[in-house]
N, C-alpha and C positions, 0 to 999 in steps of 0.2 A: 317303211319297207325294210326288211331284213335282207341283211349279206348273203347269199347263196353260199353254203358249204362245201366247198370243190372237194375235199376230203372226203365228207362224209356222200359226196356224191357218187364218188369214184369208187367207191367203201359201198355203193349198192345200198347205203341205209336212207338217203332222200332219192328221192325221182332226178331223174335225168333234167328234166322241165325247171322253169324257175329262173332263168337266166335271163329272157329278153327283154322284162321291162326294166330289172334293176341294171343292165346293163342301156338301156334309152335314157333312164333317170341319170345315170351319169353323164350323159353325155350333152344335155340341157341344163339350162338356168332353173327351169320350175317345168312340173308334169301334173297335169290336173285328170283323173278317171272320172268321167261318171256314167250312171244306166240307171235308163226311163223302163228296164224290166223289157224292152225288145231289141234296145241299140245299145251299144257301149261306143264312150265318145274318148278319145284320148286327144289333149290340148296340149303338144309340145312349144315351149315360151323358151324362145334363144332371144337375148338381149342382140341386137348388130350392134349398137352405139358403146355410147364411156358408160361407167359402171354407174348407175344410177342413175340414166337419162329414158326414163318410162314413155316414152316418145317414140323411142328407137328399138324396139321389141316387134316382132314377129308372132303370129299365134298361126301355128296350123294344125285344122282337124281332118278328122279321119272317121 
């Protein structure tokens, strides 16, 4: 996913839009999209535990 251009937004040459996944994918460990063509499914993965204990992760969808 690409950085949103705040410049070139502000600048009227990208869309206003475009901001709130790349700003959710910061904010998690790992983000998974996908679509079965009727549903789109977002899987936000925030680790709770120490850094490489796969145990202690979280997955919620939407």
């Amino acid at each position: 996913m690409t950085r949103p251009d705040l410049e070139a937004k502000l600048a009227g040459l990208q869309s206003p839009r475009g901001w709130g996944l790349f700003l959710i994918r910061s904010m998690v460990d790992d983000m998974r999209v996908t679509e079965d063509g009727v549903h789109h499914t977002v899987e936000l993965i925030m680790n709770l535990g120490a850094k490489g204990d796969r145990n202690a992760s979280q997955t919620i969808s939407s």
